[in-house]
Legacy VTK file of the C-alpha trace (Angstrom):
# vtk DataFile Version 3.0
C-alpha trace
ASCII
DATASET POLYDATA
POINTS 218 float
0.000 0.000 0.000
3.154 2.355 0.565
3.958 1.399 -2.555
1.222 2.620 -4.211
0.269 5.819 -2.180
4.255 6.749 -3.533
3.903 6.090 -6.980
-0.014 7.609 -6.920
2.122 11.102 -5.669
4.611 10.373 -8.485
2.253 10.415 -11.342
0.393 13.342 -9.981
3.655 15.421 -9.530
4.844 14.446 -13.493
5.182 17.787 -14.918
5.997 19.754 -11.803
9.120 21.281 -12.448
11.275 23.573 -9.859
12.831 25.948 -9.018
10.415 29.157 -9.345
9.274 31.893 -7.072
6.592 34.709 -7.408
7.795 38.040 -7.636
5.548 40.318 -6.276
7.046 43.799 -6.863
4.120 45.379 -8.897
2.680 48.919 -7.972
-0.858 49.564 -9.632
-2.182 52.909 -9.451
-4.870 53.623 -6.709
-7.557 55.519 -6.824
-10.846 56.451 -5.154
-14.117 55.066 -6.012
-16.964 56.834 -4.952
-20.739 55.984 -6.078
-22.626 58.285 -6.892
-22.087 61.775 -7.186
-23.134 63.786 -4.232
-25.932 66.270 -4.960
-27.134 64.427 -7.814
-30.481 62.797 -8.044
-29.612 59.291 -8.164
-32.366 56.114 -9.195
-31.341 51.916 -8.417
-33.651 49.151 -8.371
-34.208 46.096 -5.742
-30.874 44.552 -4.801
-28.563 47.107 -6.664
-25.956 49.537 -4.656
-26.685 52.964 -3.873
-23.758 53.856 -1.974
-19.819 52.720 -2.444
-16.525 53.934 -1.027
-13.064 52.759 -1.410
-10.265 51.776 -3.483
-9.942 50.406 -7.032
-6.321 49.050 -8.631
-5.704 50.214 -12.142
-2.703 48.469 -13.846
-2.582 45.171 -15.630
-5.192 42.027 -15.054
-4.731 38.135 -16.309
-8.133 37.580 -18.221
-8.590 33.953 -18.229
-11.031 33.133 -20.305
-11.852 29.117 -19.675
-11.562 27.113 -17.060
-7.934 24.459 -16.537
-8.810 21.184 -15.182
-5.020 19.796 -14.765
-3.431 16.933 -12.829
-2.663 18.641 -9.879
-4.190 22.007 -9.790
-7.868 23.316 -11.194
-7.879 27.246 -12.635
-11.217 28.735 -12.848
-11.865 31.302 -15.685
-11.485 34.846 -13.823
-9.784 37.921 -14.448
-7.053 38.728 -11.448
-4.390 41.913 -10.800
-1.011 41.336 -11.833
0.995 41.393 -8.349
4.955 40.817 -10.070
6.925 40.378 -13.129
10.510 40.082 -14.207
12.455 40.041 -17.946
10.467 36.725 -18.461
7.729 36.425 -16.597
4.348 37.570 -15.299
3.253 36.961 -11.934
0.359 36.720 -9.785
-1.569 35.607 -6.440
-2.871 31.948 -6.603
-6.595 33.200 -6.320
-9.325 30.835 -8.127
-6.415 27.591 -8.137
-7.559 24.570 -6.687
-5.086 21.335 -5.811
-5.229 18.100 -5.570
-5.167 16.595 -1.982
-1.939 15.102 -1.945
-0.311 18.054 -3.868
1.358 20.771 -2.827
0.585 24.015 -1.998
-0.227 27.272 -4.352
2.224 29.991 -3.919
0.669 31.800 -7.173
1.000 31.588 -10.943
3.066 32.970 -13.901
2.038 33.387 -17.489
5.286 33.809 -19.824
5.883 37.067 -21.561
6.748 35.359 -24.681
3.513 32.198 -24.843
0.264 33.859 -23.483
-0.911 30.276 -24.018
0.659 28.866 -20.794
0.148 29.467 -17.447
2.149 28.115 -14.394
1.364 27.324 -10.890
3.915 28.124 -8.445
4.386 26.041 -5.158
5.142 27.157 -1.923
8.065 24.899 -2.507
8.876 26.413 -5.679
7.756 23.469 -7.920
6.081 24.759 -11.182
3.500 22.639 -13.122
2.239 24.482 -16.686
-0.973 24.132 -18.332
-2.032 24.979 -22.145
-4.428 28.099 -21.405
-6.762 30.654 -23.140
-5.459 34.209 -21.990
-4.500 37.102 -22.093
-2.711 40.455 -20.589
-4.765 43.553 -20.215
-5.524 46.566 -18.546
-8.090 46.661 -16.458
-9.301 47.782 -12.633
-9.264 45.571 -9.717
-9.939 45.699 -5.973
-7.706 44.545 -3.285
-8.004 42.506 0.184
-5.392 45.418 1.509
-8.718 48.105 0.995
-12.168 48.002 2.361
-14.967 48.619 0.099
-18.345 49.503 1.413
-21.547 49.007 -0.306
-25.017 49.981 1.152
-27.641 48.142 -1.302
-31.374 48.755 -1.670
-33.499 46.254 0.149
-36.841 47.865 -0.639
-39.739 49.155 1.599
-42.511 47.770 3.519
-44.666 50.610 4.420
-43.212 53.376 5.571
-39.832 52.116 6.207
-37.004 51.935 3.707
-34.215 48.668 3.928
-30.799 48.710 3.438
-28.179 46.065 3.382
-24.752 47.125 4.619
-21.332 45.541 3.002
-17.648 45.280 3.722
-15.755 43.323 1.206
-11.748 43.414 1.462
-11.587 42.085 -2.244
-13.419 38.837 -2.934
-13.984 38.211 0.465
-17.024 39.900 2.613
-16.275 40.824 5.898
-19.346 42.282 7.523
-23.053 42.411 6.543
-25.793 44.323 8.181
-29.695 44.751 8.122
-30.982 48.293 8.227
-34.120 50.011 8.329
-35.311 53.858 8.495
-39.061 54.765 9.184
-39.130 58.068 6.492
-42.686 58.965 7.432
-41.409 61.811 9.353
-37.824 62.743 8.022
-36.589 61.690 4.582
-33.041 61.699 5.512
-31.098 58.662 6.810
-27.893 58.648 8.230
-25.405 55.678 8.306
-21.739 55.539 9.046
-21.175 58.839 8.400
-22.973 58.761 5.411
-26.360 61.274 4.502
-29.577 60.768 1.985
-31.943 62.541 0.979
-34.782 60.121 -0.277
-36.756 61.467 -3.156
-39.292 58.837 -4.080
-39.479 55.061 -3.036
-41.321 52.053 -3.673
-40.569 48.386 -2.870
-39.430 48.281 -6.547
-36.851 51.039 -6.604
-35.359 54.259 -5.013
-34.763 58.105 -5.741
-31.929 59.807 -3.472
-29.440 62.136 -3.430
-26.520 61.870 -1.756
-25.773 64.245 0.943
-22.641 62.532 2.034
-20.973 59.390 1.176
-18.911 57.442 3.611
-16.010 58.928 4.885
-12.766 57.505 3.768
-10.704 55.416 5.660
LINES 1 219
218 0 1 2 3 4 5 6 7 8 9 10 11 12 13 14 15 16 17 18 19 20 21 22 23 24 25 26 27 28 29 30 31 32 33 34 35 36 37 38 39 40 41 42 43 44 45 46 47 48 49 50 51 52 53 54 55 56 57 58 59 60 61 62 63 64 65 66 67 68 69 70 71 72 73 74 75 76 77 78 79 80 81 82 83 84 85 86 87 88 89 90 91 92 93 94 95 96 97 98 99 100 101 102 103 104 105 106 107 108 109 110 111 112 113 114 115 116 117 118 119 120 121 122 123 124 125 126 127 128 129 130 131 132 133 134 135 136 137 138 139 140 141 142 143 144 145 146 147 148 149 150 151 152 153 154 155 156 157 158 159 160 161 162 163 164 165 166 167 168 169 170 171 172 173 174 175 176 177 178 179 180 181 182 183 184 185 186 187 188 189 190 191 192 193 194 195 196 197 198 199 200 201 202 203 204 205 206 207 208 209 210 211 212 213 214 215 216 217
């Protein structure tokens, strides 16, 4: 049974090649994004966002445009931020890469400069296995798990009160949710985390508003 367990680990390794690292010594731009104007009569419907505040990456993305089902390692399709590169690579952060159980773990990836049809996965151990791939290099925008974006979102409105759905994503991952409700009856504008409406017009269906004040950065 040792044997075998070995020689399963062999076959799924076949390909994975070493020694590589992931440079990560990219600087994208930064810049604010803030949604929408303030002042401005603004109109979403059910489930959309009516407020968001933080950060969005400009610089290049890795468009991968179908999925890689490979030995060792599964790549969804997904667009991610470059994080490195060097005279022959591209690099980035293993995001969307699922292994195999008895294979090692993802450091990141690497596309080479000169055959945008490969892509690489990079160990923590700096073994490299390389995949035939649909891609390509752009530039694009991108948020980041070092910024906090916050959302409010339209819930809709029983009666007189008006629902809200509060958000805090740090990338692709959410941090913090939260229910919220205002009774406008008597004053038609809500305050929230720093932030100020005035509503306009609302129905369970959709929501006129201008904003007063978005959240403050952070």
């Amino acid at each position: 049974m040792h044997k075998v367990i070995l020689l399963f680990i062999a076959i799924l390794m076949t390909g994975i090649t070493g020694c590589a690292s992931v440079k990560r010594n990219y600087i994208p731009e930064v810049s604010n994004l803030d949604f929408p104007e303030q002042n401005k009569e603004t109109t979403v419907y059910l489930g959309e966002e009516m407020l968001i505040q933080g950060k969005l990456l400009e610089g290049k993305v890795l468009n991968i445009k179908q999925p890689i089902d490979g030995i060792c390692f599964d790549i969804k399709s997904q667009t991610i931020p470059l994080v490195g590169e060097d005279s022959k690579n591209y690099y980035f952060d293993g995001i969307g890469v699922t292994r195999a159980a008895l294979c090692d773990p993802v450091d990141g990836m690497s596309v080479p400069k000169d055959d945008l049809s490969k892509i690489c996965v990079i160990t923590i151990y700096g073994g490299k296995g390389c995949y035939d791939a649909s891609l390509s290099i752009e530039k694009g925008v991108s948020t980041s798990t070092e910024y906090v974006q916050r959302n409010l979102i339209f819930s809709g409105k029983k009666g007189d009160n008006v629902e809200f759905m509060y958000v805090e994503r740090a990338g692709n991952q959410v941090l913090l949710t939260h229910n919220v409700s205002y009774d406008i009856s008597k004053n038609n504008i809500v305050g929230y985390r720093g932030a100020r409406i005035k509503i306009i017009n609302c129905s369970n269906e959709s929501i006129t508003y201008v904003v007063l004040q978005n959240f403050p950065d952070r």
